[in-house]
Z-matrix of the N, CA and C atoms (Angstrom, degrees):
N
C 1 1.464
C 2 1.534 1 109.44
N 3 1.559 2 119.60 1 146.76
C 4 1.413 3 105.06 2 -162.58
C 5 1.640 4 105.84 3 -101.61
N 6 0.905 5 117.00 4 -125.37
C 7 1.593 6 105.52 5 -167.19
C 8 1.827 7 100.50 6 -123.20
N 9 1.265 8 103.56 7 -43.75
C 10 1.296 9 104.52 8 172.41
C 11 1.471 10 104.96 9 -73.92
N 12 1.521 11 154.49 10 -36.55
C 13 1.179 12 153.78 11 -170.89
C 14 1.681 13 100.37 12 -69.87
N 15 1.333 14 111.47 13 -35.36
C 16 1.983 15 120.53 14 168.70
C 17 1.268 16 101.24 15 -55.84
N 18 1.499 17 108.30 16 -56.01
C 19 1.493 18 103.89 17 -163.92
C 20 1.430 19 129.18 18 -45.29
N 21 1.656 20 78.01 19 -55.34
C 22 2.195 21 105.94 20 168.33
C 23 1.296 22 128.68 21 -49.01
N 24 1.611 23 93.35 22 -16.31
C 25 1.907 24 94.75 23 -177.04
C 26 1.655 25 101.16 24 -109.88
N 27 1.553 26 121.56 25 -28.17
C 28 1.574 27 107.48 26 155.86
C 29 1.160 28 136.48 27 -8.46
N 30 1.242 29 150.79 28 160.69
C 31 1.186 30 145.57 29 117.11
C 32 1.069 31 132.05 30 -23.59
N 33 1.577 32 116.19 31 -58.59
C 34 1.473 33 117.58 32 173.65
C 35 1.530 34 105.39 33 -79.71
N 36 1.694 35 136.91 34 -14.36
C 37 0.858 36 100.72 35 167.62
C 38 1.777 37 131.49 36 -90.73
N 39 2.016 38 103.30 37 -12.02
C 40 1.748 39 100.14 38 153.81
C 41 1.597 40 115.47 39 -43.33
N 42 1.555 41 110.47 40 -38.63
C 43 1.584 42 96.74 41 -156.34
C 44 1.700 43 102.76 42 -69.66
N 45 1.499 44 105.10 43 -23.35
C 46 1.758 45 88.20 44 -161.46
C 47 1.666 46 89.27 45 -73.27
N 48 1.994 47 130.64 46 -53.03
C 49 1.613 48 103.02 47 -175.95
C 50 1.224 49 116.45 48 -57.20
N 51 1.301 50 126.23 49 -27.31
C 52 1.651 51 89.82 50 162.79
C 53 1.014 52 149.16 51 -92.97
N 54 1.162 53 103.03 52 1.58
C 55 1.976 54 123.58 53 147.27
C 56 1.459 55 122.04 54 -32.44
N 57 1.734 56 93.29 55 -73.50
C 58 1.480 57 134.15 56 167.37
C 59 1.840 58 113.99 57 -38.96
N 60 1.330 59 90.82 58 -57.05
C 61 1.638 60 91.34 59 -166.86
C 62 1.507 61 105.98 60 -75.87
N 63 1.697 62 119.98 61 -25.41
C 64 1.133 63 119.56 62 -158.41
C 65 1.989 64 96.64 63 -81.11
N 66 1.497 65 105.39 64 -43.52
C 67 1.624 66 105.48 65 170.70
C 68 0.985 67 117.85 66 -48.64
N 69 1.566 68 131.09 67 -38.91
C 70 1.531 69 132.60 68 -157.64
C 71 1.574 70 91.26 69 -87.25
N 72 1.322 71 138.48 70 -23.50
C 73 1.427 72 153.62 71 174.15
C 74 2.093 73 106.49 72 -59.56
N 75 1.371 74 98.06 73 -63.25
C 76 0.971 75 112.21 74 -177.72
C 77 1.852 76 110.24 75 -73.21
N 78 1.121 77 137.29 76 22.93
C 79 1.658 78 152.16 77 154.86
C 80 0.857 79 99.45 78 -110.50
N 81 1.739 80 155.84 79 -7.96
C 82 0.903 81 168.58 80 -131.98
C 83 2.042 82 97.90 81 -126.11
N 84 1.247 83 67.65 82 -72.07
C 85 2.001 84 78.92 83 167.85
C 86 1.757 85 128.09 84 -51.62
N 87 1.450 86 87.52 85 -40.82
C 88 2.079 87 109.85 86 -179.55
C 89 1.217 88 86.55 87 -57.18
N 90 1.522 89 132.19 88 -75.54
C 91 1.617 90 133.27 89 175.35
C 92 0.956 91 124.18 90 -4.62
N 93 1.530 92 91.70 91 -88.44
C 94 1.801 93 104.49 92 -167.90
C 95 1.511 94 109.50 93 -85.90
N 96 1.462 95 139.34 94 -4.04
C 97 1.506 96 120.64 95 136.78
C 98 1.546 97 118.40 96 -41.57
N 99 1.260 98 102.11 97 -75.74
C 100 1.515 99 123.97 98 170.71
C 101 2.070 100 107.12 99 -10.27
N 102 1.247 101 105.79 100 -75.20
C 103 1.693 102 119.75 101 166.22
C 104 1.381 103 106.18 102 -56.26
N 105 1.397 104 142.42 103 -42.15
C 106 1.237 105 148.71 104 179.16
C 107 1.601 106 102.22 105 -42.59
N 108 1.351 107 100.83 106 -70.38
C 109 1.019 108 108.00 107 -158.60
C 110 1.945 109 114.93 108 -53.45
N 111 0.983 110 112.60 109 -30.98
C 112 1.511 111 126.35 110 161.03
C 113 1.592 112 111.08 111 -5.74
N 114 1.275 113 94.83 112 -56.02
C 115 1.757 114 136.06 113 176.52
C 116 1.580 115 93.84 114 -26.15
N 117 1.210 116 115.15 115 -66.28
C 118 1.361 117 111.93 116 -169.30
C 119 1.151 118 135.17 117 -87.65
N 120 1.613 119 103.38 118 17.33
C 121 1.750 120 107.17 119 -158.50
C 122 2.206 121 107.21 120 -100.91
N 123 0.687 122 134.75 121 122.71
C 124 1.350 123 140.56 122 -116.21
C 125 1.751 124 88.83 123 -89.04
N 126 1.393 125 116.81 124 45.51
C 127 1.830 126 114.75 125 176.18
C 128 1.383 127 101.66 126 -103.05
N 129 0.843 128 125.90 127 -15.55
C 130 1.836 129 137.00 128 -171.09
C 131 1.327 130 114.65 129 81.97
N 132 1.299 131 113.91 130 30.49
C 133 1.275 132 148.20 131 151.33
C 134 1.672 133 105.00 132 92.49
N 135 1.352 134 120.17 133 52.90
C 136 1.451 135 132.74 134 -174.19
C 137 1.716 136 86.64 135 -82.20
N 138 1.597 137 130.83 136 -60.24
C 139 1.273 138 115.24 137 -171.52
C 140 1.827 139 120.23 138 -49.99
N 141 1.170 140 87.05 139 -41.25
C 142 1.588 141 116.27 140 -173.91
C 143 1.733 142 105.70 141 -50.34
N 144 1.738 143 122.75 142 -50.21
C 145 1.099 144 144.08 143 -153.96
C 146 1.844 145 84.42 144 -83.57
N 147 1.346 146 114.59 145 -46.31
C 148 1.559 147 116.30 146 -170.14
C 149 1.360 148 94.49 147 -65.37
N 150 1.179 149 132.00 148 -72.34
C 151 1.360 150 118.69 149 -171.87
C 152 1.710 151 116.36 150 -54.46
N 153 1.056 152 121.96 151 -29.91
C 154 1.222 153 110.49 152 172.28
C 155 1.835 154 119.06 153 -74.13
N 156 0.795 155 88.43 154 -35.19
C 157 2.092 156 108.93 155 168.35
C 158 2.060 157 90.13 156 -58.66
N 159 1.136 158 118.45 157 -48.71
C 160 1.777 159 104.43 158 -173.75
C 161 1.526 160 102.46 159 -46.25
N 162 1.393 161 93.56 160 -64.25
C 163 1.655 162 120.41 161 -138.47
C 164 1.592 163 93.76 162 -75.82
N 165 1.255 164 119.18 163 -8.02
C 166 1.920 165 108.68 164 165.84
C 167 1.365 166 110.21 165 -113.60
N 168 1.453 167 124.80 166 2.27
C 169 1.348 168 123.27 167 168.43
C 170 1.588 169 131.78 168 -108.14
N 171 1.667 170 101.82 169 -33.70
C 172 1.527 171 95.95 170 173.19
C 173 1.508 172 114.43 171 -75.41
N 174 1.091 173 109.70 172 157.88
C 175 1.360 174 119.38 173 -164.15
C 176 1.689 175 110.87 174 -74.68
N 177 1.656 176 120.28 175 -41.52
C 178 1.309 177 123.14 176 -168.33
C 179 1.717 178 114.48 177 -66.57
N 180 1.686 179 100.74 178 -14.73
C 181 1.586 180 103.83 179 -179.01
C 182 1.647 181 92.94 180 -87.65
N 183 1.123 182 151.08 181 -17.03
C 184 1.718 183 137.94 182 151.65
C 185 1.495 184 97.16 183 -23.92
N 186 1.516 185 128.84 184 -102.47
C 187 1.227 186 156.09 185 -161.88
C 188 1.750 187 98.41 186 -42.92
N 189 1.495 188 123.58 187 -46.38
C 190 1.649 189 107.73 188 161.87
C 191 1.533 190 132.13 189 -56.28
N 192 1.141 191 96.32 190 -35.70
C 193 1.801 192 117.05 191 172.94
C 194 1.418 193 119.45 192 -33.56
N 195 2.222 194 88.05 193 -69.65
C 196 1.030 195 95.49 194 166.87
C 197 1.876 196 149.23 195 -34.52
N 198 1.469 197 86.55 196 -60.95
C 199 1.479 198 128.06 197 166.64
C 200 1.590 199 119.21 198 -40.66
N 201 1.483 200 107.64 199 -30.39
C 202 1.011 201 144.83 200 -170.51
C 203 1.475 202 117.04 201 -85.79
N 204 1.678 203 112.51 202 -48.45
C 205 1.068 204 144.31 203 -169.11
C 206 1.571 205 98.06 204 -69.63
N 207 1.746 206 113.52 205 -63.74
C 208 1.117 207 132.12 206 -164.74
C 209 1.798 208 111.56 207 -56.56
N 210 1.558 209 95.43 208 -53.04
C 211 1.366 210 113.17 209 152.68
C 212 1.008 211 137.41 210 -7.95
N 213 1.377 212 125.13 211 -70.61
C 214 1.344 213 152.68 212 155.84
C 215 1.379 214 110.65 213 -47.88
N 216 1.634 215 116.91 214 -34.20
C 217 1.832 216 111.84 215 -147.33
C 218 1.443 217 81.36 216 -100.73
N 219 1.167 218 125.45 217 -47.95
C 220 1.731 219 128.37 218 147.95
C 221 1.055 220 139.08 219 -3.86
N 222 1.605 221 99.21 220 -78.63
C 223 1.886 222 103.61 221 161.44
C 224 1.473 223 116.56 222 -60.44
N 225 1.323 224 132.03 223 -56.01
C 226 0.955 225 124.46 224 175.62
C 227 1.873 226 142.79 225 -51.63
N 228 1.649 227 100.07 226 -44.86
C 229 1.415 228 101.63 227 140.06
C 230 1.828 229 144.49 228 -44.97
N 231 1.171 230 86.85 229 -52.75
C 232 1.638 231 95.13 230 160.80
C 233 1.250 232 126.14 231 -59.81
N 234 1.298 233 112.80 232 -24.37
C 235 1.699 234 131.66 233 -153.47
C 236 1.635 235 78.95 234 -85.36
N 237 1.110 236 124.85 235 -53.24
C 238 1.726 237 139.59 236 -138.24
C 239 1.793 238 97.95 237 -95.10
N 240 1.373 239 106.72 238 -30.17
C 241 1.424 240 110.31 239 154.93
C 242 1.331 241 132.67 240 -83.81
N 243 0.911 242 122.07 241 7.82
C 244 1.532 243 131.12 242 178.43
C 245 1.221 244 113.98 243 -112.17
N 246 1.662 245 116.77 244 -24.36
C 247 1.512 246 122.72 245 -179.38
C 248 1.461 247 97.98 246 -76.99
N 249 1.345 248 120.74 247 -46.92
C 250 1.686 249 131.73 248 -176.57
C 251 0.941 250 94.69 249 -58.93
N 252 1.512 251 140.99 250 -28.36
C 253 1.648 252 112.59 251 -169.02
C 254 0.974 253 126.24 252 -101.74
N 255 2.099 254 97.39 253 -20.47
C 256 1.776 255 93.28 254 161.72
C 257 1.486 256 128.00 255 -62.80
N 258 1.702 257 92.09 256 -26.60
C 259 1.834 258 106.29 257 -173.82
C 260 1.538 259 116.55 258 -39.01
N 261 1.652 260 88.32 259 -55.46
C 262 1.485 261 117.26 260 -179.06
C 263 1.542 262 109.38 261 -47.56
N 264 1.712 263 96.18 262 -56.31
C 265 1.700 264 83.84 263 -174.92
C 266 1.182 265 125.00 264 -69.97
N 267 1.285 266 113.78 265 -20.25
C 268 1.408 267 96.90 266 -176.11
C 269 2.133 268 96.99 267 -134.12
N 270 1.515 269 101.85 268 93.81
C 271 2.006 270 106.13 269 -162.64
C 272 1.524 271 88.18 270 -81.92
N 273 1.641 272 131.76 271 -14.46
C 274 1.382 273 91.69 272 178.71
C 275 1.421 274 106.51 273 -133.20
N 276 1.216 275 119.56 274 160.59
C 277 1.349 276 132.45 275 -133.75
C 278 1.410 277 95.93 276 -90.48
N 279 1.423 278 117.80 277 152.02
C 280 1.468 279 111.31 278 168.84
C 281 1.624 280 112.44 279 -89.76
N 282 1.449 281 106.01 280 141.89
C 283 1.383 282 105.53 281 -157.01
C 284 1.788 283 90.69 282 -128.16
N 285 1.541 284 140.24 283 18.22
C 286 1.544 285 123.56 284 139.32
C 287 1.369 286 113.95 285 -98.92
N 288 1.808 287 120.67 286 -31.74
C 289 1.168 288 116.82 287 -158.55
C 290 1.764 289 108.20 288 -85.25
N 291 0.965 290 120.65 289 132.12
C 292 1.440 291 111.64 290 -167.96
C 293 1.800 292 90.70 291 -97.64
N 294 1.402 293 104.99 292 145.73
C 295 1.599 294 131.01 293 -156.05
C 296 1.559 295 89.40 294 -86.28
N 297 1.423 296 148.64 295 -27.79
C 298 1.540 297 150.35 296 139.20
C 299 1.648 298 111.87 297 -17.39
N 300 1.247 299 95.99 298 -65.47
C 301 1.407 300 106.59 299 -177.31
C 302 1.831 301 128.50 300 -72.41
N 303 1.392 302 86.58 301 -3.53
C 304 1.778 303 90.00 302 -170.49
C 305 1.295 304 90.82 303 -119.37
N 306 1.304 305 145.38 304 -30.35
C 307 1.668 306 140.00 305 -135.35
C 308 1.855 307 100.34 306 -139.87
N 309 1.153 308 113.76 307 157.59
C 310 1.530 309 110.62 308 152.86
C 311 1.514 310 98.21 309 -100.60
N 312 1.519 311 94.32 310 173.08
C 313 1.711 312 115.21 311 -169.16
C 314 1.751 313 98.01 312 -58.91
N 315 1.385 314 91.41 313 -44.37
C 316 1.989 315 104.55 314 -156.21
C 317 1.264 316 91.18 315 -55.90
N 318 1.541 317 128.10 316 -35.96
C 319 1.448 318 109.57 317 -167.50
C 320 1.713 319 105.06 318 -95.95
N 321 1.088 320 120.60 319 -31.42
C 322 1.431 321 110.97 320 -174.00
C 323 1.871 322 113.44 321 -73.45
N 324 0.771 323 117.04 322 23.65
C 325 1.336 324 124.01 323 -156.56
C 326 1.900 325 110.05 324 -145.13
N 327 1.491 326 89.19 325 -24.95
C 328 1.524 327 103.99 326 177.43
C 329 1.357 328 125.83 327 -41.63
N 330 1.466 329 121.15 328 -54.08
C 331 1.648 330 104.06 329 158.55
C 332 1.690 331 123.59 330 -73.98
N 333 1.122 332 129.22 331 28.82
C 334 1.411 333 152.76 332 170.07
C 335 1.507 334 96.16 333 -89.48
N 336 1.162 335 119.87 334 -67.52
C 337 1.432 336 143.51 335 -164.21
C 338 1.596 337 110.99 336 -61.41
N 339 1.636 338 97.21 337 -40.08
C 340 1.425 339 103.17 338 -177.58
C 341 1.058 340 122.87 339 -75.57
N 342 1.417 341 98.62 340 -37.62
C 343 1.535 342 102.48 341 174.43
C 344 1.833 343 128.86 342 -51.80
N 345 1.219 344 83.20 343 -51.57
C 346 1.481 345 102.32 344 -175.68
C 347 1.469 346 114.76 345 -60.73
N 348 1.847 347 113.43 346 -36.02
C 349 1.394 348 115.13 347 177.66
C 350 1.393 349 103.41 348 -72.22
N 351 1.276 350 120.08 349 -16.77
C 352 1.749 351 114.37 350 -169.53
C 353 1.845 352 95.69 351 -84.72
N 354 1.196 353 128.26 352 -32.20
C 355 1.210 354 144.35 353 -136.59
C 356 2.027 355 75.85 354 -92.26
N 357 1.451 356 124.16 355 -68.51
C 358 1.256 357 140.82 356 179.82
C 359 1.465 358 91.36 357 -32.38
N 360 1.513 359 119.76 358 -68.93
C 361 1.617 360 133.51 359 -167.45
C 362 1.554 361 107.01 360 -33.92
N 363 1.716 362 104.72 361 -65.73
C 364 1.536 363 96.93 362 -176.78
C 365 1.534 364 117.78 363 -51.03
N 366 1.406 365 114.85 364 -54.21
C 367 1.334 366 120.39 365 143.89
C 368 1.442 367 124.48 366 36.55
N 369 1.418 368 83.31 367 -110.54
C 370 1.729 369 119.03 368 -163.11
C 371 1.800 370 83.69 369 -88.96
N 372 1.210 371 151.83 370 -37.83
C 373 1.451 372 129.14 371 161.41
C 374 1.140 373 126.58 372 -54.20
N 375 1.589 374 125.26 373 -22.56
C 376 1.087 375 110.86 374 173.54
C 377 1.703 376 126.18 375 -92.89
N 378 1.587 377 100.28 376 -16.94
C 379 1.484 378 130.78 377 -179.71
C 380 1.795 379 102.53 378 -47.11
N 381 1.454 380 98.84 379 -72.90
C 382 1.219 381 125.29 380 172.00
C 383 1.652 382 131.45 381 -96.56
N 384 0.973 383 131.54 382 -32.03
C 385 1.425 384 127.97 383 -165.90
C 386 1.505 385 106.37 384 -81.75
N 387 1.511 386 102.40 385 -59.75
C 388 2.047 387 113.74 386 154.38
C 389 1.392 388 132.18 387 -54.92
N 390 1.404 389 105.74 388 -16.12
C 391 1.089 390 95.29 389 -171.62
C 392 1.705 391 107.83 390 -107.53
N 393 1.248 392 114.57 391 -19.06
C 394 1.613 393 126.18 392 171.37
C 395 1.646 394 107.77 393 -92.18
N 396 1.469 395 121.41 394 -25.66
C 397 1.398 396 94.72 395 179.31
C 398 1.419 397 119.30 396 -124.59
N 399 1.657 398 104.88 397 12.04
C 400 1.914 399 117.35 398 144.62
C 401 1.129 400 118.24 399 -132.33
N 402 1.311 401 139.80 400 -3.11
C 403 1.433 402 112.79 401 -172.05
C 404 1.809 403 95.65 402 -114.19
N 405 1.199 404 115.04 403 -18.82
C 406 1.755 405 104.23 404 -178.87
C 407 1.775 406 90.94 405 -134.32
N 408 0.613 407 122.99 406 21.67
C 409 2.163 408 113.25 407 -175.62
C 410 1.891 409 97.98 408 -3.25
N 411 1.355 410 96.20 409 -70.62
C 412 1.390 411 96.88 410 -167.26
C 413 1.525 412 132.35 411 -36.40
N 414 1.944 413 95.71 412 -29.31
C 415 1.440 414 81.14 413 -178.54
C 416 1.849 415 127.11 414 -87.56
N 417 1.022 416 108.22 415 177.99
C 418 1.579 417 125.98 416 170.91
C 419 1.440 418 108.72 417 -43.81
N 420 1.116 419 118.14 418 109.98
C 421 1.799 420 116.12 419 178.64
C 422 1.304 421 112.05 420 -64.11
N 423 1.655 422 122.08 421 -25.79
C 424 1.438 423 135.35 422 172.89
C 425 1.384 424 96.21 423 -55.84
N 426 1.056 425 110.18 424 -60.02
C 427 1.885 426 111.53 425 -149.10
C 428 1.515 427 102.92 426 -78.91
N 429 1.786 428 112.95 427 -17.78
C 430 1.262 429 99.63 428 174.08
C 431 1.370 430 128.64 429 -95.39
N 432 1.495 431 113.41 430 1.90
C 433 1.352 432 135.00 431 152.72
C 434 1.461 433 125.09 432 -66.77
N 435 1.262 434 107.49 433 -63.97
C 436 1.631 435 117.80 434 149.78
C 437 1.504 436 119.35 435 -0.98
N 438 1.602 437 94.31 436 -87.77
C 439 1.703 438 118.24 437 168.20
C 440 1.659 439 118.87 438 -47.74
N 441 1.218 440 117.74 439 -23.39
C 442 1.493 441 99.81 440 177.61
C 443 1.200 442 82.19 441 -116.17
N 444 1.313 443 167.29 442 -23.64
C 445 1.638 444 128.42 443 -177.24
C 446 1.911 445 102.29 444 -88.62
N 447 1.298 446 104.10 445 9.70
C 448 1.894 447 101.40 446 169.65
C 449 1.253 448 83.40 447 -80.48
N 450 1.397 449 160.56 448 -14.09
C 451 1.490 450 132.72 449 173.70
C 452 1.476 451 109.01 450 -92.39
N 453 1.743 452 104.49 451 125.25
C 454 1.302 453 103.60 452 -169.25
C 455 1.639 454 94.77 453 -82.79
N 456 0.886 455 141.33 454 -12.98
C 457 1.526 456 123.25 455 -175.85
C 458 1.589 457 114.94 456 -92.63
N 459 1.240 458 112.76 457 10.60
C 460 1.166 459 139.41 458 176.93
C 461 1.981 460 108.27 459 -101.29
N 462 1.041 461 87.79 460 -62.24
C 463 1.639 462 100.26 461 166.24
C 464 1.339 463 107.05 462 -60.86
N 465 1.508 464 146.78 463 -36.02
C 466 0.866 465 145.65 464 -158.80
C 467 1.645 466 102.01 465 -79.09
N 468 1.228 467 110.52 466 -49.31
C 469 1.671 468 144.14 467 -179.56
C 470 1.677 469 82.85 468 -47.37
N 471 1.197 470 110.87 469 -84.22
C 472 2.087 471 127.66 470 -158.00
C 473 1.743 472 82.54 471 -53.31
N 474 1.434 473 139.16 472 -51.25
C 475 1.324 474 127.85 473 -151.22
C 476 1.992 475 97.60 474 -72.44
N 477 1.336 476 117.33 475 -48.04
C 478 1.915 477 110.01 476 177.51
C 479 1.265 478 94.04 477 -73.63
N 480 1.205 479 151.24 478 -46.89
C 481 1.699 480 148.65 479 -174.85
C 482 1.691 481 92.31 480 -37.98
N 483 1.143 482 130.60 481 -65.92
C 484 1.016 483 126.85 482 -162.29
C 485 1.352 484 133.45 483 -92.63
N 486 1.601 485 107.89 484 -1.14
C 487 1.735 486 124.90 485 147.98
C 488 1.370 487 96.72 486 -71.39
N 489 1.232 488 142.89 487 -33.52
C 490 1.300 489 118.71 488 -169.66
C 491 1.288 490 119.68 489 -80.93
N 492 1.842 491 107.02 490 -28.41
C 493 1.230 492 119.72 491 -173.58
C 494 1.752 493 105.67 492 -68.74
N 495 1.267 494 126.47 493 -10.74
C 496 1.369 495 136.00 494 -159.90
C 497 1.499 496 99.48 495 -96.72
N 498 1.092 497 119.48 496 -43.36
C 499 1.471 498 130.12 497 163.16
C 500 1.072 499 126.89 498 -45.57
N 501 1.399 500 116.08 499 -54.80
C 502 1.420 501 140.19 500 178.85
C 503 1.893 502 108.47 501 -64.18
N 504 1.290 503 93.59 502 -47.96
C 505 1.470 504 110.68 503 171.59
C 506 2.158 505 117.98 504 -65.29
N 507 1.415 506 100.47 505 -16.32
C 508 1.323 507 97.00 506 -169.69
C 509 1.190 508 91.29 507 -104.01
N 510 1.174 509 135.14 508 -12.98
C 511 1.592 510 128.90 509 -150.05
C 512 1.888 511 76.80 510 -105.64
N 513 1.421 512 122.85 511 -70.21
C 514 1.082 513 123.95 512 -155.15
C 515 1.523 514 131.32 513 -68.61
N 516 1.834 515 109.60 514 -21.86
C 517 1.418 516 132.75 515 167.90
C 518 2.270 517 93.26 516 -71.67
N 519 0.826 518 119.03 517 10.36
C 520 1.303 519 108.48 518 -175.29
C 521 1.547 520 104.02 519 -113.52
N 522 1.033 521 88.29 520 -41.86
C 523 1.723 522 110.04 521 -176.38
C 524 1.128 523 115.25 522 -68.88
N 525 1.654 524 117.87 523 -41.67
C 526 1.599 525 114.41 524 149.15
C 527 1.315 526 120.08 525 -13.39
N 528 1.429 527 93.89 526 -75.77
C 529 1.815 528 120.92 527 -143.87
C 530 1.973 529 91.04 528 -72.82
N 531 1.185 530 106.08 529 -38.45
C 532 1.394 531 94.86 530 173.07
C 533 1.344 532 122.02 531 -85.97
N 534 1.474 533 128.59 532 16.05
C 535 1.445 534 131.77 533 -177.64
C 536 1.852 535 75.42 534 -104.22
N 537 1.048 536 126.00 535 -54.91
C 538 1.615 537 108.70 536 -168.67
C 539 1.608 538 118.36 537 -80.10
N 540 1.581 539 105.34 538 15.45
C 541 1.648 540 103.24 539 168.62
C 542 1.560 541 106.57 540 67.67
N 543 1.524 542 118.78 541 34.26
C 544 1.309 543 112.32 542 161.82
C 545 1.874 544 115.13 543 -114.38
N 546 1.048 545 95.02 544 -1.51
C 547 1.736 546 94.66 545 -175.64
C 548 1.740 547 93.58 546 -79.20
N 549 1.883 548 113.49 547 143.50
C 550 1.094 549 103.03 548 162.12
C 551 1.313 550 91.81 549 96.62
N 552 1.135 551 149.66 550 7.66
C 553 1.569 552 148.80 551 -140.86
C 554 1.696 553 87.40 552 -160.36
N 555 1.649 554 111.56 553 163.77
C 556 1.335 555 117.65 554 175.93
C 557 1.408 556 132.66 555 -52.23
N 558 1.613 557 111.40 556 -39.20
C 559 1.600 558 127.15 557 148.09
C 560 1.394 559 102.99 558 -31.63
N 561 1.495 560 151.96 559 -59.99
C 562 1.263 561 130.57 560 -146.79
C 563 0.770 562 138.94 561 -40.77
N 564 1.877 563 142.03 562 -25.33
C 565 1.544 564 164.97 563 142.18
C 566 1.572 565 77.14 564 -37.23
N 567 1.254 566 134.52 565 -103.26
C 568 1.333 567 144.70 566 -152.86
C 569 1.049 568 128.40 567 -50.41
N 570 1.453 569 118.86 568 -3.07
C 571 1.563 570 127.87 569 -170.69
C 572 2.254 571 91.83 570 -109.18
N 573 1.327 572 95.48 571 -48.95
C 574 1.721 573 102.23 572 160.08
C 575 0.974 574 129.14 573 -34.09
N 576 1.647 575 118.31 574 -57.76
C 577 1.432 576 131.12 575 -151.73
C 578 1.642 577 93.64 576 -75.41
N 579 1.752 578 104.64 577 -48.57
C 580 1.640 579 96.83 578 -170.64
C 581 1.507 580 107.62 579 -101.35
N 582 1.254 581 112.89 580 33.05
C 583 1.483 582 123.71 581 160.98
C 584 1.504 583 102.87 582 -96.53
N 585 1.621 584 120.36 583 -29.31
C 586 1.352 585 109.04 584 -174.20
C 587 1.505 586 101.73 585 -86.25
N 588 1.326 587 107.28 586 -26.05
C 589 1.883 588 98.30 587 -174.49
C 590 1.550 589 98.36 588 -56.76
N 591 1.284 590 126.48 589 -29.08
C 592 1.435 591 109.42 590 -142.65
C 593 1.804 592 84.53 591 -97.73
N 594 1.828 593 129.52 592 -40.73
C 595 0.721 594 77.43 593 -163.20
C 596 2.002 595 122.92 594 -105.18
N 597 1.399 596 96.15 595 -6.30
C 598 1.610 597 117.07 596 163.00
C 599 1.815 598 115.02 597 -74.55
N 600 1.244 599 133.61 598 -43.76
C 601 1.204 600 132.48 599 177.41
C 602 1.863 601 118.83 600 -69.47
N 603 0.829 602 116.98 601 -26.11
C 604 1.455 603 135.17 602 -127.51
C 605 2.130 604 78.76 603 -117.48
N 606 1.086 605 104.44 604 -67.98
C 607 1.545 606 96.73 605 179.75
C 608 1.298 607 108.40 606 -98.48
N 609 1.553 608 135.71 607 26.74
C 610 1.591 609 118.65 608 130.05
C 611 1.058 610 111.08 609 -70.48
N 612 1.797 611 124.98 610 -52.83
C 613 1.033 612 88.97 611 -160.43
C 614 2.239 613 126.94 612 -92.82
N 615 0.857 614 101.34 613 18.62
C 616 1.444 615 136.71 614 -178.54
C 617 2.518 616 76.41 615 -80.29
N 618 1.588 617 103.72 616 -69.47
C 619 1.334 618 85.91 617 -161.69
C 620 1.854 619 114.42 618 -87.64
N 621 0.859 620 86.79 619 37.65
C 622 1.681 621 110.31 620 179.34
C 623 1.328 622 105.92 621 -97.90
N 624 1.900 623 132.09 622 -49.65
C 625 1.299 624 124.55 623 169.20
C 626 1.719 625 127.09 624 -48.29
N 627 1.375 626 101.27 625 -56.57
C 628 1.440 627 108.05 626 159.51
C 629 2.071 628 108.52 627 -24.44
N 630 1.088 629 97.28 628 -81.77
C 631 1.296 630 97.26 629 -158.91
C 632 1.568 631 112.38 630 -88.47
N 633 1.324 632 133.67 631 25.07
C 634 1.519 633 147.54 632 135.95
C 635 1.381 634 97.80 633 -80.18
N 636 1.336 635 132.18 634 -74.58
C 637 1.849 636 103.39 635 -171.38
C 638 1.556 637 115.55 636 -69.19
N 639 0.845 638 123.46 637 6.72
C 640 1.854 639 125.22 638 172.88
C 641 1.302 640 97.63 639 -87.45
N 642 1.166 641 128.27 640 -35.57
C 643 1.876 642 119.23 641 -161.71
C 644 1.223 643 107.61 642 -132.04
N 645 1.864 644 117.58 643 -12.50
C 646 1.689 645 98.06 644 145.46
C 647 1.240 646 142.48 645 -125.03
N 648 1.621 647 97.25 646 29.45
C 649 1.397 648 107.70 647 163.46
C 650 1.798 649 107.96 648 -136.74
């Protein structure tokens, strides 16, 4: 086994890919908010329809997808190995120290969180991603967005999906910065500020679409 392949199977070296994979995840989000937002711009979503017309026709977004795909199957594997290994280390529970006092919520709760954002993922991929680029291509990506956030119990679903995802996002954009030994360091104001964009800014406005096509169309 070589030295970097040791490293990768460490502890510290799970924590940096899922550090790693979870940041490259979270640019992922800047994106497709970014195009999201299209959603609201008052053409009846002709800009919105163009950008969605790019991103299923040029060829170089195939090979990001992927990348994308792996990404995800990445963080989450790792995620699911790291919970097993703390399990392992420590199988029985501490029974004076209360888990309040040692932990924040965001992290004790974190494979709670994950689950549920992965659970959202199949979700909203099959809502939209399957359903605009195999089962109808032809239609309007506007109108097929439209049509599933007019179900409020659907919207209701995407609106807690994405408090959880914010959690998951606050607990884990932190955990980064302290797997690379910058939390606690002069950066700390600055590692905060765009820890909060990503994880309070970032899923309002993500849960802002939901409830603009429910109440204005």
């Amino acid at each position: 086994m070589s030295k970097t392949t040791s490293f990768l199977m460490s502890s510290v070296g799970r924590k940096m890919i899922m550090a790693l994979s979870g940041l490259f995840l979270c640019s992922f989000l800047v994106v497709h908010l970014y195009i999201n937002l299209f959603l609201f711009k008052s053409d009846y979503g002709v800009e919105f329809d163009a950008y969605s017309h790019f991103m299923a026709t040029y060829p170089l977004i195939r090979p990001i997808e992927i990348v994308l795909f792996l990404g995800f199957l990445l963080h989450a594997i790792v995620g699911i190995w790291l919970w097993l290994m703390n399990r392992r280390a420590r199988p029985v529970k501490y029974e004076v120290l209360k888990a309040s006092e040692n932990s924040a919520l965001s992290s004790r709760i974190m494979w709670v969180t994950g689950i549920v954002v992965a659970a959202f993922l199949v979700v909203h991929i099959n809502s939209f991603f399957i359903t605009s680029r195999f089962l109808t291509p032809e239609r309007s990506m506007f109108v097929i967005v439209r049509e599933v956030f007019r179900n409020p119990w659907y919207d209701a679903f995407y609106v807690v999906a994405l408090g959880f995802l914010a959690y998951h996002l606050k607990h884990g954009f932190q955990s980064a910065f302290q797997t690379f030994g910058l939390r606690g360091t002069r950066y700390q104001r600055l590692i905060d500020l765009v820890a909060m964009i990503f994880w309070l800014l970032i899923p309002i406005g993500f849960a802002a679409m939901p409830l603009y096509f429910l109440w204005a169309y």
